[in-house]
C-alpha positions as a Markdown table, in Angstrom:
| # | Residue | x | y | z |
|---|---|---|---|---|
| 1 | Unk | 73.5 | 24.3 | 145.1 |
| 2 | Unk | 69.7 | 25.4 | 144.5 |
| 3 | Unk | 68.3 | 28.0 | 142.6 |
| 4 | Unk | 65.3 | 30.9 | 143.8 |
| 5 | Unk | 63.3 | 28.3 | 141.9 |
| 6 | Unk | 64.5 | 25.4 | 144.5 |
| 7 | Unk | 66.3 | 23.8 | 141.4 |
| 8 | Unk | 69.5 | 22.3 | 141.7 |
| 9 | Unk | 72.4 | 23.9 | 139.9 |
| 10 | Unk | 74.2 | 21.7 | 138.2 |
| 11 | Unk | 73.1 | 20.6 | 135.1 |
| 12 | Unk | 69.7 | 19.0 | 134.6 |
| 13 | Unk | 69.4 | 17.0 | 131.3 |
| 14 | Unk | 66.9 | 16.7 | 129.8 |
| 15 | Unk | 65.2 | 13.6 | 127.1 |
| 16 | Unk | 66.8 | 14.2 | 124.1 |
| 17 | Unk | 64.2 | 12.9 | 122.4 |
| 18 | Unk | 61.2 | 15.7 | 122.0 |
| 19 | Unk | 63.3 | 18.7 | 123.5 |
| 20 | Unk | 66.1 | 18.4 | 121.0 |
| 21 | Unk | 65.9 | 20.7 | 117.4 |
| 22 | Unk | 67.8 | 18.4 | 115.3 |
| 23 | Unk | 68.7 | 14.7 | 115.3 |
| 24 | Unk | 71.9 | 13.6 | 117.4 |
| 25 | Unk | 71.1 | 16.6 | 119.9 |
| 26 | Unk | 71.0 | 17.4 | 123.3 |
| 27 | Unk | 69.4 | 20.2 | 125.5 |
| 28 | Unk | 70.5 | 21.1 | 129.2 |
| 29 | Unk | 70.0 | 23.3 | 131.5 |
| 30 | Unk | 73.3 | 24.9 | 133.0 |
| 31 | Unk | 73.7 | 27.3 | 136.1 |
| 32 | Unk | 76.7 | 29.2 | 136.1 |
| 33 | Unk | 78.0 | 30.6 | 139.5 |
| 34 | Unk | 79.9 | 33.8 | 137.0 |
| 35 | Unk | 77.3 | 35.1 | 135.5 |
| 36 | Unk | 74.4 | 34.3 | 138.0 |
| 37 | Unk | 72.3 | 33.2 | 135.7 |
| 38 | Unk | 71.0 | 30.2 | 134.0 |
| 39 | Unk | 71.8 | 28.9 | 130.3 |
| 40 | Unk | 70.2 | 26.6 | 128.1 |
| 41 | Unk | 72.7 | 24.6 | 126.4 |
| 42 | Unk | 72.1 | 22.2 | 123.2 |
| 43 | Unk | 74.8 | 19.9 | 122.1 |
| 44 | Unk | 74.9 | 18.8 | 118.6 |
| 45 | Unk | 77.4 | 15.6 | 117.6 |
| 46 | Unk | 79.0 | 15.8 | 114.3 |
| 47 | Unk | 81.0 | 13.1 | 113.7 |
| 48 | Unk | 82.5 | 12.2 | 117.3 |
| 49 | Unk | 84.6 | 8.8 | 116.8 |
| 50 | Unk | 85.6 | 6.0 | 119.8 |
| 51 | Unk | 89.3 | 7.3 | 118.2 |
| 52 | Unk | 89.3 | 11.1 | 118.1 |
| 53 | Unk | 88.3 | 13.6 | 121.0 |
| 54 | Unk | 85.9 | 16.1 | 119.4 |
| 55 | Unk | 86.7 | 19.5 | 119.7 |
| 56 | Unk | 84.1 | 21.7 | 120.7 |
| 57 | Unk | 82.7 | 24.9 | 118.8 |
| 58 | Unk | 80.8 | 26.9 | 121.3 |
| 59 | Unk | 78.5 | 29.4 | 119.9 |
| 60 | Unk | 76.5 | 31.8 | 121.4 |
| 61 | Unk | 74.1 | 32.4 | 119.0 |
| 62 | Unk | 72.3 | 29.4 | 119.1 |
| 63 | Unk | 68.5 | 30.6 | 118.6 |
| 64 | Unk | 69.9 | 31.5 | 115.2 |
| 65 | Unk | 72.7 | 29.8 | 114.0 |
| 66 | Unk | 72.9 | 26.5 | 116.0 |
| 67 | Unk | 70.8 | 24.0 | 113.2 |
| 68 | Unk | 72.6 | 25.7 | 110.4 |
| 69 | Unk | 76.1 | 25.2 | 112.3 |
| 70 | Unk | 75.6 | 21.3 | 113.1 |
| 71 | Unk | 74.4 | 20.7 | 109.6 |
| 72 | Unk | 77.6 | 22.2 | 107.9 |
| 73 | Unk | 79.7 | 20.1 | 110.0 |
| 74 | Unk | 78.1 | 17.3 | 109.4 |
| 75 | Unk | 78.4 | 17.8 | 105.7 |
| 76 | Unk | 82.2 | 18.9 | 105.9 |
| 77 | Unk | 82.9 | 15.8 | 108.3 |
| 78 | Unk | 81.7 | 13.2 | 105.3 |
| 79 | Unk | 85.1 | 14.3 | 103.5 |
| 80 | Unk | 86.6 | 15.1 | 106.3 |
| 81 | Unk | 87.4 | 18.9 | 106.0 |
| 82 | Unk | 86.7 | 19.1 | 109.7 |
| 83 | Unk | 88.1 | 16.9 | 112.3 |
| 84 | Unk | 85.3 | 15.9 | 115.0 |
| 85 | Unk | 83.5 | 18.5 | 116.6 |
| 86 | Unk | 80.9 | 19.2 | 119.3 |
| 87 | Unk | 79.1 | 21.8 | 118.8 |
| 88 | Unk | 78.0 | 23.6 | 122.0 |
| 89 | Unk | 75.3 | 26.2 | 121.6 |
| 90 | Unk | 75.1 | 28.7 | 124.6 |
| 91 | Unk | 71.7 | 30.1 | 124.8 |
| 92 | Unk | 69.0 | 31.4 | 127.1 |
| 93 | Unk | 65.7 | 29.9 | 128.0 |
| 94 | Unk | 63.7 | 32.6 | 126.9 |
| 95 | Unk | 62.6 | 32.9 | 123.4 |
| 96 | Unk | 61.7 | 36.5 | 123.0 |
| 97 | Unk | 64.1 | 38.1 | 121.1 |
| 98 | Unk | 64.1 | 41.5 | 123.1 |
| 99 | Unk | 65.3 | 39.7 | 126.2 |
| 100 | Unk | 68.0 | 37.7 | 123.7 |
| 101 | Unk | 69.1 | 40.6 | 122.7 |
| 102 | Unk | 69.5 | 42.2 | 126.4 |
| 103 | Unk | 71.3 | 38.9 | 127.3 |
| 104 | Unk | 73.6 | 38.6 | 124.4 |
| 105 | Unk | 74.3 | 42.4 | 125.0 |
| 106 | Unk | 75.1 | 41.7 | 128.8 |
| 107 | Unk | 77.0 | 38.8 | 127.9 |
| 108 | Unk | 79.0 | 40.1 | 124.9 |
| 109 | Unk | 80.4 | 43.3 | 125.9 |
| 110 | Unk | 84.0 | 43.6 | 127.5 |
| 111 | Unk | 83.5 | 47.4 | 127.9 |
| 112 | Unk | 81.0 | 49.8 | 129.0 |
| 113 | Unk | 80.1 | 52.4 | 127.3 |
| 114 | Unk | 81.0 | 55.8 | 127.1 |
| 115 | Unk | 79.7 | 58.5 | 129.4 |
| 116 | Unk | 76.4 | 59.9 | 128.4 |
| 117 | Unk | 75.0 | 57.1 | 127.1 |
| 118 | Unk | 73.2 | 55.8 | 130.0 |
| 119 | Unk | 71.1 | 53.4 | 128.5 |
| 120 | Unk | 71.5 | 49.9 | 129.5 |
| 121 | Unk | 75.0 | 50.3 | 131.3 |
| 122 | Unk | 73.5 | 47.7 | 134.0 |
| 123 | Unk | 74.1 | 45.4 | 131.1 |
| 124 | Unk | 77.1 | 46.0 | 130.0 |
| 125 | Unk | 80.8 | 44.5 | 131.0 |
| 126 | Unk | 80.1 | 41.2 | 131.2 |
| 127 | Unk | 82.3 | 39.4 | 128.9 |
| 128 | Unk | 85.4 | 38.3 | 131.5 |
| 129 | Unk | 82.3 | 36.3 | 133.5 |
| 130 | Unk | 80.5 | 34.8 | 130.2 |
| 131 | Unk | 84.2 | 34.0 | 129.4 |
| 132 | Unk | 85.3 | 32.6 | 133.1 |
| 133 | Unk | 81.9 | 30.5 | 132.2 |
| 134 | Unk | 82.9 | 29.1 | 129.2 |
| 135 | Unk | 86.5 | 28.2 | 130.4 |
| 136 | Unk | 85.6 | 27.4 | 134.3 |
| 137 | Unk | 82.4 | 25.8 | 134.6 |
| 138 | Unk | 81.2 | 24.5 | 130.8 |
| 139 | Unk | 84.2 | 22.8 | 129.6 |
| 140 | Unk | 85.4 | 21.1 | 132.6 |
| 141 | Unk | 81.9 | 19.6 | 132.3 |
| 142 | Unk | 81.5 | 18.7 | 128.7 |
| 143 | Unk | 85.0 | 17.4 | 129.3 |
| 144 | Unk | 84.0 | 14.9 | 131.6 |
| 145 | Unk | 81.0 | 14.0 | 130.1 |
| 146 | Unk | 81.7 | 13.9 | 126.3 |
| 147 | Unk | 85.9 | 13.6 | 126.3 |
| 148 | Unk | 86.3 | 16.9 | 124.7 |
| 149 | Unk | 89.8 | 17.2 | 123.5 |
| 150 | Unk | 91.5 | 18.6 | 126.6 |
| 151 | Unk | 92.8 | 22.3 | 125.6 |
| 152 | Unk | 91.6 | 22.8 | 122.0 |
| 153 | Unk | 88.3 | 24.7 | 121.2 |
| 154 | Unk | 86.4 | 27.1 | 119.0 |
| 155 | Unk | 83.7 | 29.8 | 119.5 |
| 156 | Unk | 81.5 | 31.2 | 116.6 |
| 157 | Unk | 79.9 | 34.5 | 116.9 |
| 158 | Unk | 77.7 | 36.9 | 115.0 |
| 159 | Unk | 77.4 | 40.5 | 115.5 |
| 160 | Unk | 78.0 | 41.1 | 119.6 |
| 161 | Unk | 78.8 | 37.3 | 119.6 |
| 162 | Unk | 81.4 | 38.5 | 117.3 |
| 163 | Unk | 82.8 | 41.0 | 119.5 |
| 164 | Unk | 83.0 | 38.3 | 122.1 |
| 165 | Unk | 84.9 | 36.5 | 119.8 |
| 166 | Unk | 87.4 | 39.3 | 119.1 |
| 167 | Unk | 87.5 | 39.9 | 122.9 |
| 168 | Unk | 88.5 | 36.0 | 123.6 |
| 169 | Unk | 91.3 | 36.3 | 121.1 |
């Protein structure tokens, strides 16, 4: 598959080395077929093993709360607390926070909203795609490439990422 752009969609890694926020991290570039769209993804290890699976924590706040996230686990894996876990930040390749907030808003929302309040309806609904992303395309792919453990994962969310979360359950 190819982009607008002429970029392929499937996922294009990229060097871990200068691109990634944090130690032990990893930023790609993901184009899902559900939403139409194109997702930057950054992977943080926390205490993966050669004898456990992580499980993976998916966020989709990850311009906010992916550095704080890895860093806890981290910290709770030195005891323990937590088994293994990848965590998967699902984010967009823009950085202003107007158009984050129009995304996360597209792809947070189950519902649309109530008649007379027109405003961004376009944008609204998209939570059964996001979701058929998470479950269809992104963990059949972090499952081959990282051994996730086969039906167990997590998401984290904050505010609309919450609702998402409420929505999965």
């Amino acid at each position: 598959h190819a982009d607008s752009g002429g970029r392929s969609s499937a996922v294009m890694p990229m060097s871990t080395s200068d691109m990634s926020p944090l130690p032990d991290t990893e930023v790609h570039f993901f184009r899902s077929d559900h939403v139409g769209d194109e997702f930057k993804i950054v992977v943080g290890h926390c205490g993966s093993s050669g004898f456990a699976s992580p499980v993976p924590l998916f966020m989709g706040d990850t311009w906010m709360h992916f550095g704080i996230a890895v860093e806890v686990v981290r910290l709770l894996r030195v005891t323990e607390v937590v088994p293994p876990l990848l965590v998967v930040g699902v984010g967009y390749r823009t950085t202003d926070l107007g158009e984050i907030f129009r995304l996360r808003h597209r792809d947070f929302t189950p519902t649309i909203a109530p008649s007379g309040s027109a405003a961004g309806m376009e944008m609204l609904n998209g939570a059964g795609r996001f979701l058929a992303f998470l479950t269809d395309e992104l963990k059949p792919w972090l499952r081959g490439r990282y051994s996730i453990a086969a039906d167990d994962s997590m998401f984290f969310g904050d505010s609309r990422g919450g609702l998402f979360a409420t929505y999965v359950l």
